[in-house]
C-alpha positions as CSV (number, residue, x, y, z in Angstrom):
1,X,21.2,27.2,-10.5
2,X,21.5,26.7,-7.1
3,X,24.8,24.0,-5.5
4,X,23.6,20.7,-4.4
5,X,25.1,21.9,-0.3
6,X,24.5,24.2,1.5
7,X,25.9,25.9,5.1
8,X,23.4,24.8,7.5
9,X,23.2,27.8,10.2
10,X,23.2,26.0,13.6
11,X,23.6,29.5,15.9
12,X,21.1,28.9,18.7
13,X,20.3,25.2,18.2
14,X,21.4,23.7,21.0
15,X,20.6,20.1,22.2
16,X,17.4,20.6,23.8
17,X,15.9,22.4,20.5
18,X,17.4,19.3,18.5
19,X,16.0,17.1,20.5
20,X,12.9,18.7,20.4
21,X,12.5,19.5,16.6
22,X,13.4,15.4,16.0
23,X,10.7,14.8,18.4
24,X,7.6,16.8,16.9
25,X,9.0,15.4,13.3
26,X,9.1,11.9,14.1
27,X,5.8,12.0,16.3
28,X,3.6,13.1,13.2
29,X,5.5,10.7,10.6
30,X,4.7,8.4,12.6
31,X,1.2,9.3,12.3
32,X,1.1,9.7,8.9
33,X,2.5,6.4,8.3
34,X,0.3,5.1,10.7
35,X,-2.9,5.8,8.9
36,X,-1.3,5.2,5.2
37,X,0.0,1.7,6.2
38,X,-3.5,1.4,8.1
39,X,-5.5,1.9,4.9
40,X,-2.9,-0.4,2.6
41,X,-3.8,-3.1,5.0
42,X,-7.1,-2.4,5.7
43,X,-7.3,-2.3,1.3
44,X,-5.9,-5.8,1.3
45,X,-7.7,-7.3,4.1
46,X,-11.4,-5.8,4.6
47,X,-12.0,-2.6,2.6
48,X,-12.9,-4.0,-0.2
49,X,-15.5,-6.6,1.9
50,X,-16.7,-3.8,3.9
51,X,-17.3,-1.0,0.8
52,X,-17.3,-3.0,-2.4
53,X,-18.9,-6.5,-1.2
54,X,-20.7,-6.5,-4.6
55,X,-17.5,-7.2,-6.9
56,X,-15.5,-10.3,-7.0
57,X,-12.8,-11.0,-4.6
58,X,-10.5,-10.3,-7.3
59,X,-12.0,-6.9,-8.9
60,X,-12.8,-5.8,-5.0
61,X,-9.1,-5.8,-4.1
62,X,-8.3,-3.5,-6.9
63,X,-11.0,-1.3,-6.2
64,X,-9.5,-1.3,-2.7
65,X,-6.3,-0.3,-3.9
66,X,-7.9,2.3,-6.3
67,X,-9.2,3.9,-3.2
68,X,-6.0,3.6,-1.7
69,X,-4.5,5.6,-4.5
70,X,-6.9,8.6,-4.7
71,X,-5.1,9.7,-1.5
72,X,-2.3,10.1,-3.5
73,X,-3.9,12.8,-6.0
74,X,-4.4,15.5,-3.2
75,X,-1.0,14.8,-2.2
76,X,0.7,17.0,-4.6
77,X,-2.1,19.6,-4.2
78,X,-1.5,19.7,-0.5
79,X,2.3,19.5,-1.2
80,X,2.3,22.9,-2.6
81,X,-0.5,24.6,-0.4
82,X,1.1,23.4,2.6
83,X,4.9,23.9,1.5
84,X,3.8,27.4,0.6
85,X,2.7,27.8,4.1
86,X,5.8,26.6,5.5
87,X,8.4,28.8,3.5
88,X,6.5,31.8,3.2
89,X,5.1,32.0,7.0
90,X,7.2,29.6,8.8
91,X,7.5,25.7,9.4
92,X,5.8,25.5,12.9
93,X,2.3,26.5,11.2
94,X,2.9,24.1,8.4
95,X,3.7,21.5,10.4
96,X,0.4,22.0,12.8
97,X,-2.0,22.3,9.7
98,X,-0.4,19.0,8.0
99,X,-1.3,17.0,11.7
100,X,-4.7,18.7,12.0
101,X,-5.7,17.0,8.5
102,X,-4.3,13.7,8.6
103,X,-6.0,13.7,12.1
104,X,-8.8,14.1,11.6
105,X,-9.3,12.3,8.2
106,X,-8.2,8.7,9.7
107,X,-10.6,9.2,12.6
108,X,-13.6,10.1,10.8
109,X,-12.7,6.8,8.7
110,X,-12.9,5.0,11.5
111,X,-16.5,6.5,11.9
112,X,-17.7,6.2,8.6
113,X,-21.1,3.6,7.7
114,X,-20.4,0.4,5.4
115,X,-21.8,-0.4,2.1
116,X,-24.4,-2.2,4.1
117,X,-25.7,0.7,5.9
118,X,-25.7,3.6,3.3
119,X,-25.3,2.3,-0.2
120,X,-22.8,3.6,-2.5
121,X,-22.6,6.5,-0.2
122,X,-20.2,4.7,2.0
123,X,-17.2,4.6,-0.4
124,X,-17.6,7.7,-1.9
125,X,-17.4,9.2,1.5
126,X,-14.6,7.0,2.0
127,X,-12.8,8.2,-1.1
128,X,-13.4,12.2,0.3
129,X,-11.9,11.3,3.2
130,X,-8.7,9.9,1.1
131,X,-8.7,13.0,0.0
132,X,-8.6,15.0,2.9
133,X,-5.9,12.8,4.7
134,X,-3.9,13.1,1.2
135,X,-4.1,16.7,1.1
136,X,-2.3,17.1,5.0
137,X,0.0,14.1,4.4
138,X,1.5,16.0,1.5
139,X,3.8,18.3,3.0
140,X,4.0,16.0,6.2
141,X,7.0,14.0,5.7
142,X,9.0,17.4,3.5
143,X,8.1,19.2,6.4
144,X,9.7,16.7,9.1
145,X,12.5,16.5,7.4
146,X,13.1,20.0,6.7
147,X,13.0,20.9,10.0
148,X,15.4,18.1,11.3
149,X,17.8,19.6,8.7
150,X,17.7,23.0,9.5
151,X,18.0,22.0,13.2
152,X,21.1,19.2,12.5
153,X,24.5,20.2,13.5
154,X,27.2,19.9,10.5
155,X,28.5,16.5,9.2
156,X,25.4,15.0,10.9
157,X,22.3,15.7,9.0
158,X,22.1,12.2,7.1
159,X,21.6,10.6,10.5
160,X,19.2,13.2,12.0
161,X,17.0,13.3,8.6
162,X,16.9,9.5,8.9
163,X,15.1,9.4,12.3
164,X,11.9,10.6,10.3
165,X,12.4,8.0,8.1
166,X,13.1,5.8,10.3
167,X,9.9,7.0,11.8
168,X,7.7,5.7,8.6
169,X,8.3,1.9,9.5
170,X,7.3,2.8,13.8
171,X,3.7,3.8,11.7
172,X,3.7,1.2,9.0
173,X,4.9,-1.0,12.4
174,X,1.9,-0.4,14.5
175,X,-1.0,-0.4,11.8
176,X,0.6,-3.7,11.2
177,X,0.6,-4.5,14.9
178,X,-2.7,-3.2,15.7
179,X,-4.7,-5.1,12.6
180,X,-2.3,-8.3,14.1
181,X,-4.4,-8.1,17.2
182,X,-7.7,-7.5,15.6
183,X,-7.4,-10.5,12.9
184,X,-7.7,-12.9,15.8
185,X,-10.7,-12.0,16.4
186,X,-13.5,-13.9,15.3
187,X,-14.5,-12.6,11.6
188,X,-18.0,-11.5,12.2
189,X,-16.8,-8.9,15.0
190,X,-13.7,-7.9,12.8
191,X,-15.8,-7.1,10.0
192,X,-18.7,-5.7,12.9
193,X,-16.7,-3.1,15.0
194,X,-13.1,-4.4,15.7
195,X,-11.6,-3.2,12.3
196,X,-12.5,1.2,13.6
197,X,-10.3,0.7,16.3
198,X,-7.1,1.0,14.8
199,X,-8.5,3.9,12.9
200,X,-9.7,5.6,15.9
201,X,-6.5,5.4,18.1
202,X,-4.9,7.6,15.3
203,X,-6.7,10.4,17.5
204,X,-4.6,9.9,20.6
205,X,-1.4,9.9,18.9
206,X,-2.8,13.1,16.6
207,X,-3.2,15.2,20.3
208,X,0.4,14.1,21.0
209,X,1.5,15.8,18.2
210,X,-0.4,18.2,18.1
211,X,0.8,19.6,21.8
212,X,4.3,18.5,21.0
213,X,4.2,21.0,17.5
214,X,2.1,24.0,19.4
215,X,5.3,24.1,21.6
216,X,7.6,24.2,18.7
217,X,10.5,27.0,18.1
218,X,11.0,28.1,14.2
219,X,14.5,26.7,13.1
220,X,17.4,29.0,13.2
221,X,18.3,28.4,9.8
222,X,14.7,29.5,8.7
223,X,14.9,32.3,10.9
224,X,18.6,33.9,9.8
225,X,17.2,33.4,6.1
226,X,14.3,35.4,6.4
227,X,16.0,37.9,8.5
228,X,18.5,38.3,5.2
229,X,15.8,38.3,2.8
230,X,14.5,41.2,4.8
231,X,17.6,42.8,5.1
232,X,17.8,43.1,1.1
233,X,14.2,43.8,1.2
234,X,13.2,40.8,-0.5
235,X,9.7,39.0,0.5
236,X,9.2,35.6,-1.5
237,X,5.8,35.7,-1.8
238,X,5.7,33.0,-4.4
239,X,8.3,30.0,-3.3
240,X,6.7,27.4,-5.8
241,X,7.7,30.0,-8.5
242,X,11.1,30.9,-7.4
243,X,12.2,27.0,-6.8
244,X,11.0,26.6,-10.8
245,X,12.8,29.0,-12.2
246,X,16.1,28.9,-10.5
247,X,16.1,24.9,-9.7
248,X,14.6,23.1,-12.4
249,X,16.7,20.0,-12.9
250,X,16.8,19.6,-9.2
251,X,12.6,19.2,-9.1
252,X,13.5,16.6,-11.9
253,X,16.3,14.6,-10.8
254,X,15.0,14.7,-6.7
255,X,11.6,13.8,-8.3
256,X,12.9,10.8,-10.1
257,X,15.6,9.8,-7.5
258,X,12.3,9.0,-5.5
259,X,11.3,6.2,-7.5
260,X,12.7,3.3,-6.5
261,X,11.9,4.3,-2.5
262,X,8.8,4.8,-3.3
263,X,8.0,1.1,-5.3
264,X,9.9,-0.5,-2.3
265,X,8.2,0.7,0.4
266,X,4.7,0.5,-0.9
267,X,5.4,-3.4,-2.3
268,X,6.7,-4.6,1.1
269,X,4.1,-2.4,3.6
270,X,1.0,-2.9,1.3
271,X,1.1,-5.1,-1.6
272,X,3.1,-7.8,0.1
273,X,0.3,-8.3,2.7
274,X,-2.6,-8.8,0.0
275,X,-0.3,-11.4,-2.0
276,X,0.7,-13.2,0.7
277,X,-2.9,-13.4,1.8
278,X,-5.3,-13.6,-1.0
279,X,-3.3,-15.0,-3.8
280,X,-0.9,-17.0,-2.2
281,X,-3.2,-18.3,0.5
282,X,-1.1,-17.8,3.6
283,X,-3.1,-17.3,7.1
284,X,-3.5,-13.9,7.2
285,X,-1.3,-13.9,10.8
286,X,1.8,-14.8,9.2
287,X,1.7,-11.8,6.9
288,X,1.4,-9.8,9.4
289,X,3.9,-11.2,11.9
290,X,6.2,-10.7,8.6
291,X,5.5,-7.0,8.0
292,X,5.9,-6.3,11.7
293,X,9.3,-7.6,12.1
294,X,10.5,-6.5,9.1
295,X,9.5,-3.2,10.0
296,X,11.4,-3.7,13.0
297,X,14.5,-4.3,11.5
298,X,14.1,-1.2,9.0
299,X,13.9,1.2,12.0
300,X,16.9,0.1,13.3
301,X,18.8,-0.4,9.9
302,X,17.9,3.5,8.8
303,X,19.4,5.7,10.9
304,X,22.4,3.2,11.1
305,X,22.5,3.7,7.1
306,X,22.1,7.6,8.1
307,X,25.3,7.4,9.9
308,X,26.9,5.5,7.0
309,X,25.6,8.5,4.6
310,X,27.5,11.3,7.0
311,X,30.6,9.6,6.7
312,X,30.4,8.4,2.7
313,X,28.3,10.6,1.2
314,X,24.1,10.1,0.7
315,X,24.5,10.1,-2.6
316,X,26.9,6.5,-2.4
317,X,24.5,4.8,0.3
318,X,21.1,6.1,-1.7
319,X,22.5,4.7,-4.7
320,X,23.4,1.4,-3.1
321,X,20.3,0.8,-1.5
322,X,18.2,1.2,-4.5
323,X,21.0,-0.9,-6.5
324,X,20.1,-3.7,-3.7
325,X,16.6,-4.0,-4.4
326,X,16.7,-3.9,-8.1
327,X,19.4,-7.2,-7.6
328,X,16.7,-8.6,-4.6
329,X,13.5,-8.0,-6.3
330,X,12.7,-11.4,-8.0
331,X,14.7,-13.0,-5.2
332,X,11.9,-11.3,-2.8
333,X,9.1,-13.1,-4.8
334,X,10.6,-16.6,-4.9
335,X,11.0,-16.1,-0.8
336,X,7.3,-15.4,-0.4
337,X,6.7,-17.4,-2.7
338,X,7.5,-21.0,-0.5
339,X,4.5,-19.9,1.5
340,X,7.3,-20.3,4.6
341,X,6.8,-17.6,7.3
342,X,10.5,-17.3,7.8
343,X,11.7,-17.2,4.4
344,X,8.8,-14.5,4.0
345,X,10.0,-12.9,7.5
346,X,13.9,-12.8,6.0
347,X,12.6,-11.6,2.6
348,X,10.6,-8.4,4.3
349,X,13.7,-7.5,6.7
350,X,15.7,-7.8,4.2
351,X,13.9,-5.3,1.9
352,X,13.1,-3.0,4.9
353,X,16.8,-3.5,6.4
354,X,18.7,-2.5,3.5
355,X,17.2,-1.4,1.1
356,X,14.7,0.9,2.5
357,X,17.0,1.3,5.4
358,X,20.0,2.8,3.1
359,X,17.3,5.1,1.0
360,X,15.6,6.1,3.6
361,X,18.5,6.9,5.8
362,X,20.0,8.7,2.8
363,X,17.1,10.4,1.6
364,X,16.6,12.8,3.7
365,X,20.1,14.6,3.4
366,X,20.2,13.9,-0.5
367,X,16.9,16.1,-0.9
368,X,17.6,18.3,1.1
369,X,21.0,19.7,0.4
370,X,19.1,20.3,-3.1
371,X,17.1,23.1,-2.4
372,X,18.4,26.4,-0.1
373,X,16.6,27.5,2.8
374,X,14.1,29.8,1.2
375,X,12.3,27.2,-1.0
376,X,13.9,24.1,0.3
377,X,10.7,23.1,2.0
378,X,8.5,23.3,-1.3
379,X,11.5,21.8,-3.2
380,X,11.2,18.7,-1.2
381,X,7.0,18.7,-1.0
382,X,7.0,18.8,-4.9
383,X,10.1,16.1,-5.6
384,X,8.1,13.8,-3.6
385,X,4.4,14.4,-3.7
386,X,4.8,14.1,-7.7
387,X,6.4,11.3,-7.5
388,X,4.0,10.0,-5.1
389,X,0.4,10.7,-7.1
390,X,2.6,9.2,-10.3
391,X,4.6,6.0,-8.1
392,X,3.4,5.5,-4.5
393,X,0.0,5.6,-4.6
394,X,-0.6,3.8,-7.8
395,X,1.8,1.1,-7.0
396,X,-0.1,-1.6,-4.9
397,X,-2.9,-1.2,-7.3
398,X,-0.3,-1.8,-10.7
399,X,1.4,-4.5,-8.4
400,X,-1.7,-6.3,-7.9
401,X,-3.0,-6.0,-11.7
402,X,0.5,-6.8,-12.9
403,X,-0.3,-10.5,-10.8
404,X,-4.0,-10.8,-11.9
405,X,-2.7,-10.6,-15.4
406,X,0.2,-13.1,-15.3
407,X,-2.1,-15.8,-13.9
408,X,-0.8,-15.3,-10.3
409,X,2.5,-14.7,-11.6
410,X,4.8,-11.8,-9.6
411,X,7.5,-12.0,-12.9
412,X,5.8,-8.0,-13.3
413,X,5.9,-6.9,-10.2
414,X,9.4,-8.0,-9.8
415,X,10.5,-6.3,-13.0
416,X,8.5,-3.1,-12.1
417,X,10.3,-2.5,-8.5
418,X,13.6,-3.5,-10.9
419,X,13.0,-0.5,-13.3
420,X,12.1,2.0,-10.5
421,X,15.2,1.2,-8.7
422,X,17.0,1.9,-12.0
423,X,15.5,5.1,-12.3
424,X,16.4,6.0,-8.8
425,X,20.1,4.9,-9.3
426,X,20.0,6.8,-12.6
427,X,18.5,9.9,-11.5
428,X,21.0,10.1,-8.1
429,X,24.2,9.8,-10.6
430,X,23.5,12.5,-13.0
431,X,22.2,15.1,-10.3
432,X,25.4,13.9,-8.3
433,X,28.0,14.5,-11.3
434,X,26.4,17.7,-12.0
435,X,27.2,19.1,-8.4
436,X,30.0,20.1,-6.5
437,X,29.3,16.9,-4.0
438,X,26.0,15.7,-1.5
């Protein structure tokens, strides 16, 4: 079994590379999270209008959010191709292939015929291109924070990890943002052409990244391990296989310790827009105004809660971030529930500020220091992308049945995000007594 830390081989990573390697990680999670948070509005506001106009409002939502979860399902997929790539041949080419998909998935969506003009066509072509963007987004986010990791200098990696993190809400901010502009258009030109737009401006940030990731060193740490492999004349030609068999309980505990992150973030960046919106009957303005500012405060809470992790330990400020939602999450509902934009605005920032803010910032470091250098970037694909397909995806779609079922109720929803945060605090202790330290 492999130690929960590991020496972190900084020879050769000066400044400028770190600076770089944050740069081309951040750039595509912010992509990433751009088009995710794009589609989990887009699911709550006109996807289900624009590719399932014959079902009820009700039943149309939830086939929204089924689509919305089928993303999820290549994730894991993807996860291992993709991680494979990236600790066998190197992160840089890992890295390019994750951007290239996600790319050009979210642009072709914002190509693709409605309902009205091809029939049932429309969302199965929808639902392939789900697929596709889930397949690259699989090992994105592993792969971002990987290479931060392997690029951090000691006794900082907590905060350095948390700037891709931190990155998530900049996406989740501006598919907020860029659907807050649209919505004030008239409806008949939303629902005509306006809603592509944000879809197709995924392809300008895409070429950024892509040029920024072409011109990408390999980490050091990557490097010096290959060059010892070598040097005993051993070529890991089947990472998935070697992280199973000598780091099982570390799949299981990182994959669990994801939980609660994942039911947060998903809640307050998709869910929370559609309940606001078409069950509690807010103008659809105010929910976004909320999830923008909230997302605000969550990039500048994460990497502060980073920093907190370096000095504490991430296993302390991951732990007490997910303990904070489970003690807010019925609290969150009653907020949103007075139909007041600022006790909905406070409710949001305070879910993004501290609670996602201390697991994300954590996060990063926690998983990390799980898995060595050889397999570290499939042990982090698999821990999450399971965990995703099983939580993340799934989770609007349960929140929103979990409300259709209780009358309009969000008693369910409240106690779900409760029990995932429990799982998270759960999973992060035993892994954590079962170490040396995080």
């Amino acid at each position: 079994m492999t130690t929960l830390s590991e020496p972190i081989a900084t020879q050769g990573a000066n400044q400028a590379n770190i600076r770089k390697a944050v740069t081309a990680a951040t750039v595509g999670t912010v992509i990433e999270w751009y088009d995710y948070a794009l589609y989990g509005a887009a699911s709550g506001l006109i996807i289900n209008r624009l590719f399932f106009p014959n079902l009820s409002p009700t039943v149309g939502v939830l086939a929204a959010f089924a689509t919305f979860a089928v993303g999820y399902l290549a994730r894991p997929i993807g996860g291992v191709v993709i991680s494979h790539i990236g600790d066998r041949f190197g992160r840089k080419p890992a890295l390019i292939l994750t951007i290239a998909l996600m790319g050009l998935a979210t642009v072709l969506m914002g190509l693709l015929p409605t309902y009205a003009s091809i029939g049932i066509a429309a969302p199965a072509l929808l639902v392939l291109l789900r697929l596709i963007q889930g397949f690259g987004a699989g090992a994105e986010l592993a792969g971002a924070i990987v290479l931060v990791a392997e690029y951090a200098p000691p006794g900082r990696r907590a905060f350095y990890t948390s700037l891709p993190n931190a990155a998530t809400l900049v996406g989740i901010m501006l598919a907020t943002l860029s659907f807050l502009v649209i919505s004030t258009l008239p409806e008949d030109v939303l629902l005509g052409w306006a809603w592509r737009v944000p879809f197709l401006l995924s392809g300008v940030l895409f070429f950024i990244a892509l040029y920024i990731r072409r011109h990408l060193d390999e980490t050091p740490e990557y490097v010096e391990a290959m060059a010892k492999a070598e040097a005993r004349r051993h070529e890991q030609k089947v990472p998935l296989a070697e992280l199973f068999r000598q780091s099982p309980k570390e799949v299981l505990f990182g994959f669990l310790s994801v939980t609660g992150h994942n039911a947060n973030v998903y809640i307050l960046s998709a869910f929370s827009l559609s309940y606001m919106t078409n069950t509690l009957g807010m103008p659809r303005t105010d929910g976004l105004i909320a999830g923008t500012i909230g997302a605000v405060v969550g990039i500048v809470g994460t990497p502060i809660m980073g920093s907190l992790a370096d000095r504490i330990g991430s296993a302390k400020v991951y732990a007490g971030g997910a303990l904070f939602i489970l003690l807010f999450a019925y609290p969150l509902f009653l907020m949103l529930d007075s139909q007041s934009l600022l006790l909905a605005t406070l409710a949001i920032s305070l879910g993004y500020g501290i609670g996602f803010g201390a697991m994300a910032g954590a996060q990063g470091a926690f998983l990390a220091n799980l898995f060595p250098t050889r397999y570290r970037f499939s042990g982090l694909a698999i821990s999450r992308e399971l965990n995703g397909v099983l939580v993340a995806g799934p989770t609007p779609l349960i929140a929103a049945s979990l409300v259709a079922y209780a009358d309009e109720s969000p008693v369910g929803v409240a106690a779900y995000l409760m029990v995932c945060c429990a799982l998270t605090i759960l999973a992060v202790m035993v892994i954590t007594n079962r170490s040396v330290h995080t």
